[in-house]
ZALUM-82066 format. One line per 10 residues: number of its first residue (from 1); for each residue x, y, z of N, C-alpha, C, O. Coordinates in steps of 0.2 Angstrom, whole numbers. Example, Ala and Ser with C-alpha at 12.3 -4.5 7.8 and 13.67 -1.06 7.14 Angstrom:
1> 66:-28:39:62:-22:39:66:-16:39:71:-17:42; 64:-11:35:68:-5:36:64:0:39:67:6:40
***
This chain:
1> -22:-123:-256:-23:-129:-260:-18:-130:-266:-17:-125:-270; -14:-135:-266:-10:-139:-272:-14:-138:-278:-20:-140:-280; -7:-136:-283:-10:-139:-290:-15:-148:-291:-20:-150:-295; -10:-152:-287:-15:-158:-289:-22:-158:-285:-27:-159:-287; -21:-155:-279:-27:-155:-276:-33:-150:-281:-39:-153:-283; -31:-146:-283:-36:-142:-287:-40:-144:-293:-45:-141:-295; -35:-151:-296:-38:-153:-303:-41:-160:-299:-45:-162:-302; -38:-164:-293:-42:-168:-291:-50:-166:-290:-54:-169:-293; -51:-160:-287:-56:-158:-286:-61:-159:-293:-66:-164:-293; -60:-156:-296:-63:-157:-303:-61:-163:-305:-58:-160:-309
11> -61:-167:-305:-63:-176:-306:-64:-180:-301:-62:-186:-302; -67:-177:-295:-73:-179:-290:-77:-174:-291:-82:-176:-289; -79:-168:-293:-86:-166:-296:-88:-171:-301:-93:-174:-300; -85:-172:-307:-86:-177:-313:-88:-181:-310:-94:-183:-311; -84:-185:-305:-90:-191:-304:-95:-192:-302:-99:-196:-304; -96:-187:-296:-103:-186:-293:-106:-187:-299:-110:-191:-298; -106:-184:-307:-112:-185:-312:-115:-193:-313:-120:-194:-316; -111:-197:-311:-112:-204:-312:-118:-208:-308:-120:-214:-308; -119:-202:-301:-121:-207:-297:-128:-205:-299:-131:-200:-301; -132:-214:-297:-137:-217:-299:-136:-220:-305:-141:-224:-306
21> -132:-222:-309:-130:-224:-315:-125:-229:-314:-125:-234:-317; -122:-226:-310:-114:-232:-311:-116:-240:-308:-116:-245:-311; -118:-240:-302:-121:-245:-298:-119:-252:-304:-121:-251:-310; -116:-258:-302:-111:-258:-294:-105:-256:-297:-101:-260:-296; -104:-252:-300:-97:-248:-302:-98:-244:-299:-104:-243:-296; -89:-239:-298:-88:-234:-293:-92:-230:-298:-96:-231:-302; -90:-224:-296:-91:-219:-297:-87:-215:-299:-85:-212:-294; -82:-211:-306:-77:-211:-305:-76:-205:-309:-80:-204:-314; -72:-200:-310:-70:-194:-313:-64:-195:-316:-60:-199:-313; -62:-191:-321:-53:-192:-322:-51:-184:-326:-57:-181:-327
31> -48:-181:-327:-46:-175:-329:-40:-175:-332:-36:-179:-329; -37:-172:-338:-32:-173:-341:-30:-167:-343:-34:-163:-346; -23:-163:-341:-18:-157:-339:-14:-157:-341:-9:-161:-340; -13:-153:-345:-7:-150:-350:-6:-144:-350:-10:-139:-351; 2:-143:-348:2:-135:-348:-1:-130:-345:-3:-125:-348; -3:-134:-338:-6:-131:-334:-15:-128:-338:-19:-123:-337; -16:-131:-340:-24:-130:-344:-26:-139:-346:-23:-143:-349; -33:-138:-343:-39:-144:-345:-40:-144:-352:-41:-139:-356; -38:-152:-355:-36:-153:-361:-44:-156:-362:-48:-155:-366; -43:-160:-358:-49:-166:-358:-52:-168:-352:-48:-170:-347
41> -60:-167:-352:-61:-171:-346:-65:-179:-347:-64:-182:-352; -69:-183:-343:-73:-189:-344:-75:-192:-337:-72:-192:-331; -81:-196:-339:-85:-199:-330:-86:-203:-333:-88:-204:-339; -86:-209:-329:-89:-217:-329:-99:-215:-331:-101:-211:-326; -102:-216:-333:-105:-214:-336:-114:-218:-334:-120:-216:-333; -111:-225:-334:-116:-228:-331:-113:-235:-332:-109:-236:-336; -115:-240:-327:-111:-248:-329:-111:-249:-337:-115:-246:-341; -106:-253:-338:-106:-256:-345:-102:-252:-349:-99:-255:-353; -102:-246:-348:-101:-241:-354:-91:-237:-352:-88:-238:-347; -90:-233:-356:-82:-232:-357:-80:-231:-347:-85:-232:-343
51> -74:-230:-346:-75:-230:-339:-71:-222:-341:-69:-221:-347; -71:-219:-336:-69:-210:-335:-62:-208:-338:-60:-202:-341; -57:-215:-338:-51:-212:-340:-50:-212:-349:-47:-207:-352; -54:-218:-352:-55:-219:-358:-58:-212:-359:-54:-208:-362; -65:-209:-358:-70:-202:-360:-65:-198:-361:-64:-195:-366; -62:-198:-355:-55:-190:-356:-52:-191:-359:-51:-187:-364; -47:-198:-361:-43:-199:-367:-48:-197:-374:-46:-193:-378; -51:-199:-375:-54:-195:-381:-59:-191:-381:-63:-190:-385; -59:-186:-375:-60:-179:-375:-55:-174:-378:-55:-169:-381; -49:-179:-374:-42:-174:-377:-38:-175:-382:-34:-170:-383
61> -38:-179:-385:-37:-181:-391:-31:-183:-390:-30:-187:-386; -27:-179:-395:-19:-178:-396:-17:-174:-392:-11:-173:-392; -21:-172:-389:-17:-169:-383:-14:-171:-376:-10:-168:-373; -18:-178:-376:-16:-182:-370:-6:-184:-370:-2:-185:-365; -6:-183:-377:3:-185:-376:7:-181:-371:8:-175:-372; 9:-184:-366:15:-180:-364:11:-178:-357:15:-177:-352; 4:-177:-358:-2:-173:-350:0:-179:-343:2:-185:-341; -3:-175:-340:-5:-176:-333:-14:-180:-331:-20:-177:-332; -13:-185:-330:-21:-187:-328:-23:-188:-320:-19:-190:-317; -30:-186:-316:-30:-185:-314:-36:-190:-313:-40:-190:-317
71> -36:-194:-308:-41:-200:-309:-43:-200:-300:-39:-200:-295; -50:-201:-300:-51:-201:-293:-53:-208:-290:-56:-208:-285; -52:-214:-295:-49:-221:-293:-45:-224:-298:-46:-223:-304; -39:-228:-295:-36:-234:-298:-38:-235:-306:-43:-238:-306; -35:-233:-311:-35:-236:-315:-36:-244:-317:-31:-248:-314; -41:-248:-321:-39:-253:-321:-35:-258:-323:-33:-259:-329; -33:-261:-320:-26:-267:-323:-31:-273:-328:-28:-276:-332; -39:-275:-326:-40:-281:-330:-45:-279:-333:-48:-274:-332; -47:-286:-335:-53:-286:-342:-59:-286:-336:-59:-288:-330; -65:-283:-339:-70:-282:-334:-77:-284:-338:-79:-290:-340
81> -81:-276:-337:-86:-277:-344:-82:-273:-350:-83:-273:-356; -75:-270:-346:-72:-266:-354:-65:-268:-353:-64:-272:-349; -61:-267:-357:-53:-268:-358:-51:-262:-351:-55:-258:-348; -43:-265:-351:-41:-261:-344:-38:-255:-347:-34:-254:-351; -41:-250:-343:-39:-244:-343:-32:-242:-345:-31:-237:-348; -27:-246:-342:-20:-245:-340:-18:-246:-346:-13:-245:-348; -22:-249:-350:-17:-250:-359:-20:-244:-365:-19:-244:-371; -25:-240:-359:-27:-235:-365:-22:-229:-363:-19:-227:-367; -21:-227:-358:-16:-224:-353:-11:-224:-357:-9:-219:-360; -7:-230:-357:-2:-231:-360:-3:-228:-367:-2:-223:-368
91> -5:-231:-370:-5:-231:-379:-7:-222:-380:-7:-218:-385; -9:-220:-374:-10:-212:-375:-5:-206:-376:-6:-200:-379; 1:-211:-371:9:-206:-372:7:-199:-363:10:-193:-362; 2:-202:-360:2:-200:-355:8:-201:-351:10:-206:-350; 11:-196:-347:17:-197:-344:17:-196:-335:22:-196:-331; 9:-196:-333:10:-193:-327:1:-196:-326:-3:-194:-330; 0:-201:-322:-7:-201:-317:-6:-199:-310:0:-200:-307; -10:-196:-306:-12:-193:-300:-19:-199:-299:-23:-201:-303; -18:-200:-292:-26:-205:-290:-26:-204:-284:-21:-204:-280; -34:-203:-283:-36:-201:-276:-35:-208:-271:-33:-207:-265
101> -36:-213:-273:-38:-220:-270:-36:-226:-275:-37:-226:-281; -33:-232:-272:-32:-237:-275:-37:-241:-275:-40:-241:-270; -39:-244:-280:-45:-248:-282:-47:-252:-275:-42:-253:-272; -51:-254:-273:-49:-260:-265:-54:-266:-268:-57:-271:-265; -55:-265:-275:-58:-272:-279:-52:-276:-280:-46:-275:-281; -56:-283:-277:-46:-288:-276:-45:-292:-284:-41:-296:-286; -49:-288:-288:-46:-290:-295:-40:-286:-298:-36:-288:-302; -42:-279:-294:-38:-274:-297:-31:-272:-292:-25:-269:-292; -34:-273:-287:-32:-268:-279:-22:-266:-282:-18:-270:-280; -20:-261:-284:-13:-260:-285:-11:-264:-291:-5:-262:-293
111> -15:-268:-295:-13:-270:-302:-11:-265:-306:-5:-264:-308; -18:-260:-308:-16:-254:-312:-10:-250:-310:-7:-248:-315; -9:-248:-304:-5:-244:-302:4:-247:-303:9:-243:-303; 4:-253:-304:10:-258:-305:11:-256:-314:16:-254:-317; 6:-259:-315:7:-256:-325:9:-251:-326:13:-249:-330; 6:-248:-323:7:-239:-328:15:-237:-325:19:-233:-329; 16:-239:-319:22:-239:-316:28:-242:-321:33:-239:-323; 28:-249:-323:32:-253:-328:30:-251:-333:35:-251:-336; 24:-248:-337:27:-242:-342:29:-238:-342:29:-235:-347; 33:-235:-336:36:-230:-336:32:-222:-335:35:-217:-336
121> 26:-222:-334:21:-216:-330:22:-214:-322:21:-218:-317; 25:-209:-321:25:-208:-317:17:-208:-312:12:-205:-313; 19:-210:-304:11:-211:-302:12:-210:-296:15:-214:-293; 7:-204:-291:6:-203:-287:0:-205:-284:-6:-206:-288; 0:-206:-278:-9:-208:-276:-10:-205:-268:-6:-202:-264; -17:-206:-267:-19:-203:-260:-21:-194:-261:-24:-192:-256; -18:-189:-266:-23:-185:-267:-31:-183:-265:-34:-183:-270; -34:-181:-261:-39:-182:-258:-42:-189:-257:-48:-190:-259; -38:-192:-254:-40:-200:-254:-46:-199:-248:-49:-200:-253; -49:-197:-244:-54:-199:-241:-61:-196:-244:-66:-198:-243
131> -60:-190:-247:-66:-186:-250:-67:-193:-257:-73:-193:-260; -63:-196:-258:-65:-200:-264:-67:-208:-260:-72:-211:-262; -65:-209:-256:-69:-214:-251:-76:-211:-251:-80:-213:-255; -77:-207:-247:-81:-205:-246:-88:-206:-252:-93:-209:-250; -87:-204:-256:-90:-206:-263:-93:-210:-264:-99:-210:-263; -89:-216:-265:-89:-221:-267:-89:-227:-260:-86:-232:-261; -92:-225:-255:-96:-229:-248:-100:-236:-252:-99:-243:-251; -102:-235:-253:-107:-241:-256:-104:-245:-261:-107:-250:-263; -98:-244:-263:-95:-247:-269:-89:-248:-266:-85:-250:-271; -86:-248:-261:-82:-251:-256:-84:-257:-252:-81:-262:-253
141> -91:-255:-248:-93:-261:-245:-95:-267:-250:-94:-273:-249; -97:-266:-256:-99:-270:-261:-95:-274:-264:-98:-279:-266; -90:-273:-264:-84:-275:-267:-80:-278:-261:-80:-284:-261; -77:-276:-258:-76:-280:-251:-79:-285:-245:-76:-290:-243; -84:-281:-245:-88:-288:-240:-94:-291:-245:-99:-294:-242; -94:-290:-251:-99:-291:-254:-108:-294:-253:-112:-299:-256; -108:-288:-246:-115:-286:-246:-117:-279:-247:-112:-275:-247; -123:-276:-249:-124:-270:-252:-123:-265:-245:-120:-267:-240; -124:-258:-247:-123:-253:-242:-131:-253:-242:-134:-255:-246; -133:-251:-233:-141:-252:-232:-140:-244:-227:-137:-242:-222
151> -145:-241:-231:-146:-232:-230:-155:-236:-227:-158:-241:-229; -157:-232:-222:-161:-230:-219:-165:-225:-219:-163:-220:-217; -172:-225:-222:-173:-217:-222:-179:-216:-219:-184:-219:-221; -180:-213:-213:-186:-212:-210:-190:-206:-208:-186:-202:-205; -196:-205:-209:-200:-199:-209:-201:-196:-202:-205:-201:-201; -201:-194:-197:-206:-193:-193:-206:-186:-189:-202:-181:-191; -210:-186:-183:-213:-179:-180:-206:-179:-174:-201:-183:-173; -209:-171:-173:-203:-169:-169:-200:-174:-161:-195:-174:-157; -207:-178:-161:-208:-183:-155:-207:-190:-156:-208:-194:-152; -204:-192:-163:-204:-196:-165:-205:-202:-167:-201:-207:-167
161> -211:-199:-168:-216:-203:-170:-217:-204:-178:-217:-199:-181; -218:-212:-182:-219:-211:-191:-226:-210:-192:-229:-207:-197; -230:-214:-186:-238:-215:-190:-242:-212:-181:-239:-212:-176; -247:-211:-182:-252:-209:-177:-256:-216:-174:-256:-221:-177; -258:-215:-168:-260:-220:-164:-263:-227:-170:-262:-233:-169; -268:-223:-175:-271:-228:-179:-268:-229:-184:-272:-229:-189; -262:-229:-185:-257:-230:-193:-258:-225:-198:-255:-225:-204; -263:-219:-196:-261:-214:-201:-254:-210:-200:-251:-208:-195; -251:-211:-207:-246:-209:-209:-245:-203:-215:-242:-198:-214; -248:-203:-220:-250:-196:-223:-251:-191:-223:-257:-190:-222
171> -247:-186:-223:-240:-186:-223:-236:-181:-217:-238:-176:-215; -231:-184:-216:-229:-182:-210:-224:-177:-212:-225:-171:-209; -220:-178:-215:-215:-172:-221:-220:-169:-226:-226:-171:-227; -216:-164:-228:-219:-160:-233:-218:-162:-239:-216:-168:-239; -219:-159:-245:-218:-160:-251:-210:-160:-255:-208:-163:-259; -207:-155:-252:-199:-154:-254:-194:-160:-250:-188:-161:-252; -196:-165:-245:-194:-168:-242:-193:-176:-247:-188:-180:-247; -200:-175:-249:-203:-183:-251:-201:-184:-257:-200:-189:-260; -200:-175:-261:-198:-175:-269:-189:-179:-267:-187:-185:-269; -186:-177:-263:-180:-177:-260:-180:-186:-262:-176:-189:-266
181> -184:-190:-258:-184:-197:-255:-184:-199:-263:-179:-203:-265; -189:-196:-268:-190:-200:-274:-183:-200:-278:-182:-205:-281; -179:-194:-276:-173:-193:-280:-169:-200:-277:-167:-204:-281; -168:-200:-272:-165:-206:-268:-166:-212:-272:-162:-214:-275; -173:-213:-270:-175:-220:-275:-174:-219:-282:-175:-224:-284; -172:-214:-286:-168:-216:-293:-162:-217:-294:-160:-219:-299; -158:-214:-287:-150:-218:-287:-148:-223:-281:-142:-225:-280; -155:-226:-279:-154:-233:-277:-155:-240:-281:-160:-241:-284; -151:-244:-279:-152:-249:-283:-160:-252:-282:-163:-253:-287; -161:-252:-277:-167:-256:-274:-169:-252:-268:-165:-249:-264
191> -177:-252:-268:-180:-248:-260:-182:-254:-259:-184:-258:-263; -183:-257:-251:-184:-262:-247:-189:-258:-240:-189:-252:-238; -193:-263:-239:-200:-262:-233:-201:-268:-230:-196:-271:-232; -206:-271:-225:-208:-274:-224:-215:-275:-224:-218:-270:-224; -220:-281:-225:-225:-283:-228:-229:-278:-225:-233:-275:-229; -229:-276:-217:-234:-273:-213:-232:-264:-217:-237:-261:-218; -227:-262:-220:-230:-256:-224:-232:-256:-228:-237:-252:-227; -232:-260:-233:-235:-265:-240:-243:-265:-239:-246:-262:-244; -247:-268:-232:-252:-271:-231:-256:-263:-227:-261:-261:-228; -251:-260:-225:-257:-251:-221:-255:-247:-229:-260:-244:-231
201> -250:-246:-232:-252:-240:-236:-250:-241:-243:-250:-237:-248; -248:-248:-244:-250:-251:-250:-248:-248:-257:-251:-249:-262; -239:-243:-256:-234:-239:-258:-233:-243:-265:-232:-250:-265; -232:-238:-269:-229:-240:-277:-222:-242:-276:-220:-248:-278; -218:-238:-273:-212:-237:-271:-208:-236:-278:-204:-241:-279; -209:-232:-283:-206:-232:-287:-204:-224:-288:-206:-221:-283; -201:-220:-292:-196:-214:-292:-201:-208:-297:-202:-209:-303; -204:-203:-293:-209:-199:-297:-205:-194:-301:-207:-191:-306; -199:-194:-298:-194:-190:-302:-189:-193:-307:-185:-189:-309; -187:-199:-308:-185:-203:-314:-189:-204:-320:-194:-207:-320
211> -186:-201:-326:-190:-203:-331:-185:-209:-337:-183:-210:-343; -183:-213:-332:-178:-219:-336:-178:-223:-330:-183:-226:-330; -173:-224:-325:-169:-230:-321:-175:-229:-314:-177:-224:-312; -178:-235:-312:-182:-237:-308:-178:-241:-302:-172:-243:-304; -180:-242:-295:-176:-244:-292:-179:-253:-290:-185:-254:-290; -175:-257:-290:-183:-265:-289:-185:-265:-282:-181:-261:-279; -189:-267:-279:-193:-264:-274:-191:-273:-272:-191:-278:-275; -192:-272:-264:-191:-278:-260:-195:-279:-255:-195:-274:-251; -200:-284:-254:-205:-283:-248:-203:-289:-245:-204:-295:-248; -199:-289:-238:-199:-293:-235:-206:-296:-228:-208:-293:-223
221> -205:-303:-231:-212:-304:-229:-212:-311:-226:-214:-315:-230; -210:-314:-219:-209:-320:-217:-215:-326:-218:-214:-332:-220; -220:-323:-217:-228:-327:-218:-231:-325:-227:-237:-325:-228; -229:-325:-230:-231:-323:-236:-238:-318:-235:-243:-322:-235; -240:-313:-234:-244:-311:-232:-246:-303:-238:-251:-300:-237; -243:-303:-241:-243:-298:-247:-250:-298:-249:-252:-303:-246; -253:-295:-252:-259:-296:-256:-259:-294:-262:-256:-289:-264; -261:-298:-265:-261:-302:-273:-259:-295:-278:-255:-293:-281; -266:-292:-275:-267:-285:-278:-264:-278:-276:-265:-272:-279; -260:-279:-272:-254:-274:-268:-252:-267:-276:-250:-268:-282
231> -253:-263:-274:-251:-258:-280:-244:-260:-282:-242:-259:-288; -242:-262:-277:-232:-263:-280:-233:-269:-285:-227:-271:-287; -236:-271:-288:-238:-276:-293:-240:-274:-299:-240:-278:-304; -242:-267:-299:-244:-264:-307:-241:-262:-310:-242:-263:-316; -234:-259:-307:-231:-260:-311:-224:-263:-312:-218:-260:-312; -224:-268:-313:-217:-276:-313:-215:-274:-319:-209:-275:-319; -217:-271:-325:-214:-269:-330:-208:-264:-329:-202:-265:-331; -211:-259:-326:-206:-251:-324:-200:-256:-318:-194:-255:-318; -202:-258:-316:-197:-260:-311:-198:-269:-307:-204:-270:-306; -195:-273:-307:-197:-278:-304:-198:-278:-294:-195:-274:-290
241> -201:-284:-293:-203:-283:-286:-201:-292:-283:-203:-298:-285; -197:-290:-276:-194:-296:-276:-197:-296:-267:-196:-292:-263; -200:-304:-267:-203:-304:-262:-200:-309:-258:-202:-315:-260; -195:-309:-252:-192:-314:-248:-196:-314:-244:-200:-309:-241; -196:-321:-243:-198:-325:-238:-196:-332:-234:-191:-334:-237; -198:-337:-230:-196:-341:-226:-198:-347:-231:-201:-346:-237; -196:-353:-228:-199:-359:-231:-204:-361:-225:-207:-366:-226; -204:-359:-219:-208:-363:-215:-216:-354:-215:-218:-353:-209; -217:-352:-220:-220:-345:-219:-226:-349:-217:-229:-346:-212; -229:-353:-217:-235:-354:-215:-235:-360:-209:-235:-364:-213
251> -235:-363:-204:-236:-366:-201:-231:-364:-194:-232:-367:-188; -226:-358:-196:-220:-359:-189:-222:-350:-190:-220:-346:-194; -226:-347:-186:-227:-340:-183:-221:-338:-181:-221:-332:-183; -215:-340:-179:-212:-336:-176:-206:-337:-182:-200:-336:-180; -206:-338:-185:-200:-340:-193:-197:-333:-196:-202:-331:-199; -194:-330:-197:-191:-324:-200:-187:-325:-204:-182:-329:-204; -189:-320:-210:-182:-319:-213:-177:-318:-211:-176:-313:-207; -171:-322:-213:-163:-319:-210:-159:-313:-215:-155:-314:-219; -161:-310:-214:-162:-303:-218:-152:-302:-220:-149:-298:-224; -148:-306:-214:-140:-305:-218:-139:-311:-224:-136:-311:-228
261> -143:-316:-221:-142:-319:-229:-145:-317:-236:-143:-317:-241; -152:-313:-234:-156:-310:-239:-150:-307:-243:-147:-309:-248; -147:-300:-239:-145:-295:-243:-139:-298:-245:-135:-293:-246; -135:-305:-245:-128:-308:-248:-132:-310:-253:-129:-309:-258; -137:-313:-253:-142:-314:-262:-141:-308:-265:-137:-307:-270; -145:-303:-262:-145:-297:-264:-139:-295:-268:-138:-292:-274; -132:-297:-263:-127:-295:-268:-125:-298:-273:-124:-294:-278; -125:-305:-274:-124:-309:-280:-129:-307:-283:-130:-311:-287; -134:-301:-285:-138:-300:-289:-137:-293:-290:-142:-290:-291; -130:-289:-288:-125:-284:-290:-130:-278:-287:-131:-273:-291
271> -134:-279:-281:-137:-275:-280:-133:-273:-273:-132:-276:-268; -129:-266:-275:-124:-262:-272:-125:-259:-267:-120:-257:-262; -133:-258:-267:-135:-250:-260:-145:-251:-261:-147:-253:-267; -147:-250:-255:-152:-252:-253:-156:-247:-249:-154:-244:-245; -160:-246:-251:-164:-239:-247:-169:-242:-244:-172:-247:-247; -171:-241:-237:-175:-247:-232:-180:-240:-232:-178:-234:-231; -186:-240:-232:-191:-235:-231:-197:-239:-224:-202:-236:-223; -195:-242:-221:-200:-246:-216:-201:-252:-217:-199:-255:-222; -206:-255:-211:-208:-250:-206:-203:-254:-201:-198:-257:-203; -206:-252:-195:-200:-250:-187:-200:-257:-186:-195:-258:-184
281> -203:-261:-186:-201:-271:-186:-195:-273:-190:-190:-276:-188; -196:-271:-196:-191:-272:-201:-183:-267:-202:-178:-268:-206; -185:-262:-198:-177:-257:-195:-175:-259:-190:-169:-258:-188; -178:-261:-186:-175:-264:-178:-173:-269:-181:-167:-270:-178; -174:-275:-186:-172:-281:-187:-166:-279:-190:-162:-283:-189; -164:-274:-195:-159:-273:-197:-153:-269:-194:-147:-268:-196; -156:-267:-188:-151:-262:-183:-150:-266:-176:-147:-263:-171; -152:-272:-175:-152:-277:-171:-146:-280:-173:-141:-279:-169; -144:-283:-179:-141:-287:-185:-134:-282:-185:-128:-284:-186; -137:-277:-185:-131:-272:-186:-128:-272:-195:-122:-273:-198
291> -134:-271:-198:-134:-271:-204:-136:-265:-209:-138:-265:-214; -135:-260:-205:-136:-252:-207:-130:-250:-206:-126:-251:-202; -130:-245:-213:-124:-242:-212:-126:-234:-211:-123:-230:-208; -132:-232:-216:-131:-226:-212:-141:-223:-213:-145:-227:-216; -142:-217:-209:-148:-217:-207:-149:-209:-209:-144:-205:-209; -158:-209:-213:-159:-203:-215:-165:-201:-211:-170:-204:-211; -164:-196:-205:-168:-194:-202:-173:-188:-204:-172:-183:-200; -179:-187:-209:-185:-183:-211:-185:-180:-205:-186:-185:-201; -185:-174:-201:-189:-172:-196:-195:-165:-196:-193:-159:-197; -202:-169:-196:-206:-162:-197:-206:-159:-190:-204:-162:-185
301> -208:-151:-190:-212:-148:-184:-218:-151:-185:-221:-149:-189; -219:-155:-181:-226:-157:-177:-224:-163:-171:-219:-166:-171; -229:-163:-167:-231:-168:-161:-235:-172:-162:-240:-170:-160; -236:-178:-163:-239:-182:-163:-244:-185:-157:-250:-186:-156; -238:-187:-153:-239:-192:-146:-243:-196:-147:-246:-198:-152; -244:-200:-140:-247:-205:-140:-243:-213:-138:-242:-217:-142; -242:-216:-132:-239:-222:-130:-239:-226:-137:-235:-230:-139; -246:-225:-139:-248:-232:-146:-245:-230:-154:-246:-233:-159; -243:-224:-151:-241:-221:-161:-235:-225:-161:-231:-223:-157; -235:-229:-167:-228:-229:-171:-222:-224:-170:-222:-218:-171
311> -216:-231:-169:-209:-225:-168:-207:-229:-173:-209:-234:-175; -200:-227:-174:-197:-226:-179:-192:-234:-180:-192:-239:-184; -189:-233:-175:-187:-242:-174:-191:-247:-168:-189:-247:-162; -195:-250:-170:-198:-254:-166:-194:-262:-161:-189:-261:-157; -197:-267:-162:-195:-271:-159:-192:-272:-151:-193:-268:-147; -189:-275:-150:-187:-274:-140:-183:-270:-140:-183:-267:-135; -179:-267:-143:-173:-263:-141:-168:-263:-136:-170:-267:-132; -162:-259:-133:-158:-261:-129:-160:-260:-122:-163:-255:-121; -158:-264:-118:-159:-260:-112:-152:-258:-106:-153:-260:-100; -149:-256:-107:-145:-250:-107:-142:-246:-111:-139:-248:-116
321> -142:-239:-110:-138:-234:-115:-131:-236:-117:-130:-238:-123; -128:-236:-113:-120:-242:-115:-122:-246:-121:-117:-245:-126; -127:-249:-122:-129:-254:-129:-131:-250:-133:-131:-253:-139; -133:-244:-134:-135:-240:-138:-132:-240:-145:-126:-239:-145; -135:-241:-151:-129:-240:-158:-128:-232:-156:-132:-228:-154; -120:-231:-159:-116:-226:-161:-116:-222:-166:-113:-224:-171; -121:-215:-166:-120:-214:-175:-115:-208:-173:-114:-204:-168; -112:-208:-181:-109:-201:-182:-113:-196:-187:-114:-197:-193; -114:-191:-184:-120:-186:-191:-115:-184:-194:-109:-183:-192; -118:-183:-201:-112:-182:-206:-114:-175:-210:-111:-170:-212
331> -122:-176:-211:-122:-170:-213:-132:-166:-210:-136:-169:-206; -131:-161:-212:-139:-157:-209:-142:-153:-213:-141:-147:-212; -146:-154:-216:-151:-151:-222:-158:-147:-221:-164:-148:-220; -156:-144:-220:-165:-139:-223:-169:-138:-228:-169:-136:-233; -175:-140:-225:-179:-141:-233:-184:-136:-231:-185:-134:-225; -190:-133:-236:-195:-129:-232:-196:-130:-226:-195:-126:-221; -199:-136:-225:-204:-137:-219:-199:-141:-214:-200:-139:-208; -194:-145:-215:-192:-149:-212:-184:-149:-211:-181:-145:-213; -182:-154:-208:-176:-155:-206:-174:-160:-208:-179:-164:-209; -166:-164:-211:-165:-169:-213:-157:-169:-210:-153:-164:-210
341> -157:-177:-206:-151:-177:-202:-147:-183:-204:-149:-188:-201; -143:-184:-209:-139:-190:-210:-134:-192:-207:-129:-189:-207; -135:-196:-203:-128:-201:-199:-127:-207:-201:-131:-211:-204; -120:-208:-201:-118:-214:-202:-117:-219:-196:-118:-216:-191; -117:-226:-195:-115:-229:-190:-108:-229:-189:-105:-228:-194; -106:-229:-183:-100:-227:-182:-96:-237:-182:-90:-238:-182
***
């Protein structure tokens, strides 16, 4: 490993502290080196607030004159919700930025890298440029195609299966699984279901391990069929709850939400990443669409069976393997009881 690889390193830890917070900002770390020793470090912290490069310039004071900065995205070149990075840079008397990735925001995309260049900073980039993509996945697509990243998270048995022949679903994972899922739901923007989860098990869908940032909860529901009194209603203070539906919901049975125009709403309402929790009518319709970007597989030891038990993506599905979606697994967790298998679409 390289000297720059090494202090990149530590400003992709620093960022990872941002996530759940940043949303629809990246995620970003910065590290500032002098004399071969960390003078200052700083992380984008949550939207709105300093961005990573501004934190470590005044972590490091006066020492930034003359140092090395280490940033695991693009500097920015324009006015945002803050002034552009690229002129605290400069007025700091830094001589040297290192960047893992070029902003691929088309406000910014190679702006900062042009400035700091015409002040006279020298500037290297691509330093673990994929480990820093990687990152910031959802805050690529979000900015680019400006629809959110949509994560998949599904529970079931080793045959599976989510619910038992009669919609009992409780609980099919253990307790270390579920604490897992709540953490998810405190660094996503929004958890989304459909009505038929809503209507059998009648989920809060809010974060039992957050004590501040709540996620807005989405129940899509073509017939308006939610009921009045749905526990996801108690509490619209801690979090709001946004209920899509059709204009013909009542009179046209076969009327569906178009769930890719839903979630381009979704984006104009800076809603970045999306945690889909069910049920298999409303993942097949998103995987049908090809509007999943990647899949969290709970898997308990147990057998459920049964032709009529609930599986995981419903609806007609393919009928040849040829048509099959492609994932790629990216990572494989162990938890007490259970197994957790993340794949991306490929």
């Amino acid at each position: 490993m390289n000297i720059d690889e090494k202090y990149m390193r530590v400003a992709l830890d620093l960022a990872k502290k941002g996530k759940g917070f940043t949303s629809p900002n990246p995620m970003v770390g910065a590290v500032i080196v002098k004399n071969g020793r960390i003078v200052g470090k700083g992380y984008h912290k949550r939207c709105g607030s300093a961005h990573a490069e501004v934190n470590a310039l005044k972590n490091a004071a006066k020492f930034a004159k003359g140092a090395t900065i280490y940033v695991s995205l693009e500097p920015c070149g324009h006015f945002g919700r803050t002034p552009p990075c690229t002129d605290a840079l400069v007025e700091s008397g830094i001589k040297r930025t290192v960047i893992a990735m070029k902003d691929p925001n088309p406000a910014n995309n190679g702006r900062g890298i042009k400035k700091l260049v015409k002040s006279g900073i020298r500037v290297k980039v691509g330093i673990l440029k994929e480990e820093a993509a990687r990152l910031n996945k959802p805050y690529i697509k979000f900015i680019t195609k400006k629809m959110p990243y949509v994560t998949v998270k599904i529970a079931e048995s080793l045959d599976g299966k989510i619910a038992t022949r009669t919609g009992e679903s409780r609980w099919i994972t253990g307790d270390d699984s579920r604490r897992f899922v709540h953490d998810l739901r405190a660094r996503s923007d929004a958890v989304m279901v459909g009505v038929n989860t809503v209507i059998k098990d009648d989920p809060l869908l809010l974060s039992r391990t957050s004590k501040g940032r709540q996620p807005i909860r989405i129940i899509v529901d073509s017939h308006f069929r939610t009921p009045k009194n749905a526990r996801i209603f108690s509490e619209v203070k801690r979090s709001p709850v946004i209920v899509a539906t059709t204009k013909k919901n009542g009179p046209d049975p076969f009327s569906r939400v178009d769930l890719k125009a839903l979630l381009k709403v979704l984006a104009k309402r800076e809603i970045a990443n999306i945690l889909v929790e069910g049920g298999g009518e409303l993942v097949a319709s998103l995987v049908e669409n090809r509007l999943v970007d990647k899949f969290l597989f709970f898997i308990a030891p147990k057998i459920i069976g049964g032709r009529l038990a609930k599986t995981a993506v419903e609806g007609t599905g393919v009928d040849r393997i040829s048509r099959a979606i492609p994932l790629k697994f990216v990572k494989i967790k162990r938890f007490k009881e259970d197994i957790l298998i993340e794949a991306e679409v490929n």
